[in-house]
C-alpha positions in Angstrom: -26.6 -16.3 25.2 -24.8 -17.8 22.5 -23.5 -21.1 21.9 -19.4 -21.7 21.9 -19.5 -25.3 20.9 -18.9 -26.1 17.5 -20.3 -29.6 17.8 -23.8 -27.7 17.9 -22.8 -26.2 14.3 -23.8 -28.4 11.2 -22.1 -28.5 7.9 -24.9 -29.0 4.9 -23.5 -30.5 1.9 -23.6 -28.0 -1.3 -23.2 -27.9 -4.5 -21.2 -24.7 -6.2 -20.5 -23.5 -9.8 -17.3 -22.2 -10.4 -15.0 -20.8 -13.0 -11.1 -21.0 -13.6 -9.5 -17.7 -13.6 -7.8 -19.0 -17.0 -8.2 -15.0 -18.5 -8.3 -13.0 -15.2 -6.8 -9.8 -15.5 -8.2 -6.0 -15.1 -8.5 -4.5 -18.5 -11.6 -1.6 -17.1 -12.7 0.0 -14.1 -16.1 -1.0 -13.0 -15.7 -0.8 -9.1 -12.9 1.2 -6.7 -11.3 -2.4 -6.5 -10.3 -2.1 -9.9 -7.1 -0.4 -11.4 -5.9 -1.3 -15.0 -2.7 0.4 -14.2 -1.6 -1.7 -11.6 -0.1 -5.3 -13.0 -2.3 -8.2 -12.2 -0.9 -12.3 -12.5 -2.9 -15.0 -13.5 -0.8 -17.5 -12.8 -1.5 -16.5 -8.7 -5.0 -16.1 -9.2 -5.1 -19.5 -10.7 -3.3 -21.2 -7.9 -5.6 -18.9 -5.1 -8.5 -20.2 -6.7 -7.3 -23.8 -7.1 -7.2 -24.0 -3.2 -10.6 -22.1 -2.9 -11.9 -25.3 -5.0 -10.3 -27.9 -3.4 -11.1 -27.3 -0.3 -14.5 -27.4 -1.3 -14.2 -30.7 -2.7 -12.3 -31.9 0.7 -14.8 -30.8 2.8 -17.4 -32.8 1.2 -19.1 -30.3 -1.2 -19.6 -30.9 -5.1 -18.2 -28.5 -7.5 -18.9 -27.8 -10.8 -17.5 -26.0 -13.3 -18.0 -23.0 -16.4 -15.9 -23.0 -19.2 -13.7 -19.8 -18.7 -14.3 -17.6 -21.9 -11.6 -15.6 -23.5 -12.0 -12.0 -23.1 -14.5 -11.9 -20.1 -11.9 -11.7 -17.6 -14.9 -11.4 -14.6 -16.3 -14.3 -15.6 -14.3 -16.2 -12.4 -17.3 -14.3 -10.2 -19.5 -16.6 -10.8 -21.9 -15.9 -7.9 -22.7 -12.9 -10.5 -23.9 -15.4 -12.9 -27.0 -16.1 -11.7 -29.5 -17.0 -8.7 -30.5 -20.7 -8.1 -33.3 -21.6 -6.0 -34.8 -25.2 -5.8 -33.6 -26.3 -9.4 -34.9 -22.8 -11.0 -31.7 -20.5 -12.4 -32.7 -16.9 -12.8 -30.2 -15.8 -14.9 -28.2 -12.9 -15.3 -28.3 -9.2 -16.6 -25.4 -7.2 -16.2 -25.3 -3.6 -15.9 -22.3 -2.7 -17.7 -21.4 -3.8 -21.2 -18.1 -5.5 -20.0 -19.7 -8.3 -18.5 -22.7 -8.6 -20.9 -21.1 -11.6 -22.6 -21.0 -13.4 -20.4 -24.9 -13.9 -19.9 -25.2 -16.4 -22.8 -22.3 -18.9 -21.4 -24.2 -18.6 -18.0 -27.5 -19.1 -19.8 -26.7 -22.3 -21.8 -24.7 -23.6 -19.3 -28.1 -23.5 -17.0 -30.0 -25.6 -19.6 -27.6 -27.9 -20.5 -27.6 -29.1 -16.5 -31.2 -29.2 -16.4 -32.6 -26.3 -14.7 -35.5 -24.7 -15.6 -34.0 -21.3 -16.5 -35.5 -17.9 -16.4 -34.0 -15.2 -18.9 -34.5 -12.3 -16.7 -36.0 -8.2 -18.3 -34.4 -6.1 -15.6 -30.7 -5.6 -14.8 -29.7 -8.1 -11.8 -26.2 -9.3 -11.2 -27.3 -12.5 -9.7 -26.4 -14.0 -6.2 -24.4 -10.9 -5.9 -27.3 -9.1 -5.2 -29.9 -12.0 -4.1 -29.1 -14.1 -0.9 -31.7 -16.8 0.0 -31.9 -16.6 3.9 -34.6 -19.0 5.5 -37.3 -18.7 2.8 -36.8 -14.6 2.6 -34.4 -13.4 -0.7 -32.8 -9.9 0.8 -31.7 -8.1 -2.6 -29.6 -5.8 -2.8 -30.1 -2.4 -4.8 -28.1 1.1 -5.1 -25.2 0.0 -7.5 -26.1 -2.9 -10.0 -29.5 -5.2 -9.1 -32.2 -2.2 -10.3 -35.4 -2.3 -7.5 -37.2 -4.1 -10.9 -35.3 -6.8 -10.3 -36.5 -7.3 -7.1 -40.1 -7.7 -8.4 -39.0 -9.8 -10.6 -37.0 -12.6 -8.5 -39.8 -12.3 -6.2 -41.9 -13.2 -8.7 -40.0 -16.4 -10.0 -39.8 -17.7 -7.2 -42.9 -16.8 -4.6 -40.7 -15.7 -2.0 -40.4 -12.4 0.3 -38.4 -10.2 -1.0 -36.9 -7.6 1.5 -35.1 -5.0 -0.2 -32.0 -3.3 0.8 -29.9 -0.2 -0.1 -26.1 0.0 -0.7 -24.4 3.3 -0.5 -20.8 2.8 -0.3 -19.5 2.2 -3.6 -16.7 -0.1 -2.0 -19.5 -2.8 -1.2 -21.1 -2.7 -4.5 -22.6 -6.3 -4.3 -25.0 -7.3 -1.2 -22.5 -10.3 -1.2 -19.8 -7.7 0.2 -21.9 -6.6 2.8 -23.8 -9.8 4.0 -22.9 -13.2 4.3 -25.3 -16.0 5.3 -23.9 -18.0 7.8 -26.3 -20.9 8.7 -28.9 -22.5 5.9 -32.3 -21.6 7.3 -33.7 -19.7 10.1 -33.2 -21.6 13.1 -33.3 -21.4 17.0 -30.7 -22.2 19.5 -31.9 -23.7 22.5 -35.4 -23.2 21.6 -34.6 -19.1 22.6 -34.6 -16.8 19.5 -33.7 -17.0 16.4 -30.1 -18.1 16.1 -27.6 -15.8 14.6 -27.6 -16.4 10.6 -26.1 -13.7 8.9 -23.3 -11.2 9.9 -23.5 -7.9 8.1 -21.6 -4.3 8.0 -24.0 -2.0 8.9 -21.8 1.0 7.2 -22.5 -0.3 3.9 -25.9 0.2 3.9 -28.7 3.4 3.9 -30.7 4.2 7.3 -34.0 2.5 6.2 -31.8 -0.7 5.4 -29.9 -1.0 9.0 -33.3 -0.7 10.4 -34.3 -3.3 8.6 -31.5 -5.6 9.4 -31.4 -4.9 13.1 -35.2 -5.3 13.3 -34.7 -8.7 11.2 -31.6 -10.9 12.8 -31.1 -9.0 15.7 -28.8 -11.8 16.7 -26.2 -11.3 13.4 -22.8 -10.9 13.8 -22.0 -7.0 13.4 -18.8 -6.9 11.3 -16.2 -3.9 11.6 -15.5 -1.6 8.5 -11.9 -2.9 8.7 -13.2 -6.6 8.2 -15.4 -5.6 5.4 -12.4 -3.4 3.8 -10.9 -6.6 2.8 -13.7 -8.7 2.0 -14.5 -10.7 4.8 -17.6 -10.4 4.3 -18.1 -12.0 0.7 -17.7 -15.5 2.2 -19.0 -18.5 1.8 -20.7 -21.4 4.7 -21.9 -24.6 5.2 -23.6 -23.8 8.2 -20.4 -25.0 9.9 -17.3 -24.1 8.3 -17.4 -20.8 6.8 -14.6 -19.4 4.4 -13.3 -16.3 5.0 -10.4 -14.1 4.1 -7.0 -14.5 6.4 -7.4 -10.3 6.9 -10.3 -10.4 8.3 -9.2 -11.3 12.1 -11.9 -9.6 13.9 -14.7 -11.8 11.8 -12.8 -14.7 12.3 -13.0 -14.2 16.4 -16.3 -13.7 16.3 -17.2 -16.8 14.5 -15.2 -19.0 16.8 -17.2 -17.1 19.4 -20.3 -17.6 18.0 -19.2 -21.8 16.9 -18.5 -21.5 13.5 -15.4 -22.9 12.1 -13.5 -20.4 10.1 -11.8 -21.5 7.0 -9.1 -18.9 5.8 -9.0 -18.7 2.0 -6.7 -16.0 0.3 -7.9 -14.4 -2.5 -5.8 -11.5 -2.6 -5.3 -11.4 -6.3 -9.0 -11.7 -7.7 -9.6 -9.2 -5.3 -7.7 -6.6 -7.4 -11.0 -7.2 -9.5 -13.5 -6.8 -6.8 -13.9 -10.0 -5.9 -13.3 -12.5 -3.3 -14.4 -16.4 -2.1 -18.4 -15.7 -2.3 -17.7 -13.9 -5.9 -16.4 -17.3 -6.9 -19.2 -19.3 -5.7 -22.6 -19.8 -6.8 -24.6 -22.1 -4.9 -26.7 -24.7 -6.7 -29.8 -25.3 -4.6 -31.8 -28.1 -5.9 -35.1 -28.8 -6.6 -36.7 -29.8 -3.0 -34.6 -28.4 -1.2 -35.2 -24.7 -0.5 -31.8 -24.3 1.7 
């Protein structure tokens, strides 16, 4: 049975990168999200994001910030920009050529804070593919990460690696399909394992479901219609997690489950593909594997 009392739900300080949507617009097509034809305005993104990042910073979390560079109009998805486990930034590798530049801004901006930073051979899209869960990295595969990749982060960082397969084009980042609700692996009550990820199962290949299922067996089981708009690519604290307004069955389940849901709109960067975990890359520190 599962807990309804928030008070059992604890919020872990974090530590974010993020990026001002200063040149946010849709010049290409990389994803379905994404239509050039249809007008975008920076000015809302802006002002979407600004609350996205200050309610961060109210809740107690520490943000810091990229440059925005002109003419890499995706570079506001920062969680793309690399994956951070205790003070070591594998950096990024993008797939297409429109986000390539933005590698070296993610690189040097790795170094200049003091991480040990690992300049990666195979194509991997960062913590839009790799989400730490416990001390296991599920990495995502089937639209950007390449199954290389997930050698290779396995390698940097001496973890499990469990691999999973995307196959709607929709949820082309593991981060639209998954979120990570609680920091570790944990038990409620001393019974099972507690419920620390929620998922759409539709998103993903037969083999991968299996896994999942077989893996949390407690995790919230998000509707299509949830993960249509995003509700998926959140972000938590172990507490309070930030979710899209539209996603109204998630946010029931949460409450049910304790969580505090924070409603974030992001409606306008989602015109790129994006959403609240797109804009957040988490900046684990050195010692501290959560």
């Amino acid at each position: 049975m599962h807990t309804n009392a928030s008070e059992n739900r604890t919020a872990h300080r974090r530590r974010y990168l993020m990026c001002r949507p200063e040149h946010f617009t849709v010049r290409y097509t990389i994803n379905p999200w994404m239509q050039p034809a249809k007008p975008t305005d920076t000015a809302k993104a802006l002002a979407q994001w600004q609350v996205l990042h200050d309610t961060y910073l109210a809740l107690g979390h520490e943000v810091e910030l990229i440059d925005p560079a002109d003419g890499l109009p995706d570079m506001v998805y920062t969680a793309n920009g690399g994956f951070v486990v205790d003070g070591i930034a594998y950096a990024p590798k993008f797939r297409f050529e429109q986000r390539a530049g933005e590698e070296q801004h993610f690189i040097d901006w790795f170094q200049g804070h003091g991480f040990e930073t690992v300049v990666p051979r195979e194509v991997n899209e960062g913590e839009g593919d790799f989400l730490l869960v416990g001390d296991v990295i599920l990495a995502g595969t089937g639209f950007r990460s390449t199954g290389d990749s997930h050698r290779e982060v396995g390698e940097v960082f001496g973890r499990e690696v469990v691999s999973l397969t995307l196959t709607d084009p929709r949820f082309y980042h593991l981060d639209t399909a998954v979120s990570v609700l609680d920091p570790v692996v944990g038990t409620e009550r001393g019974g099972p394992a507690a419920a620390n990820i929620a998922y759409l199962p539709g998103a993903f290949d037969e083999r991968s479901q299996a896994i999942l299922a077989e893996r949390f067996p407690h995790a919230i089981r998000v509707s299509d219609a949830d993960g249509a708009v995003f509700g998926l690519n959140s972000a938590s604290d172990g507490k309070n997690v930030f979710i899209s307004p539209r996603a109204t069955g998630f946010e029931a389940q949460l409450k049910e489950r304790g969580y505090t849901p924070v409603l974030i709109d992001l409606s306008e960067l989602l015109l790129g593909g994006g959403g609240i975990k797109c804009c957040t890359l988490e900046l684990r520190p050195k010692g501290n594997p959560a």
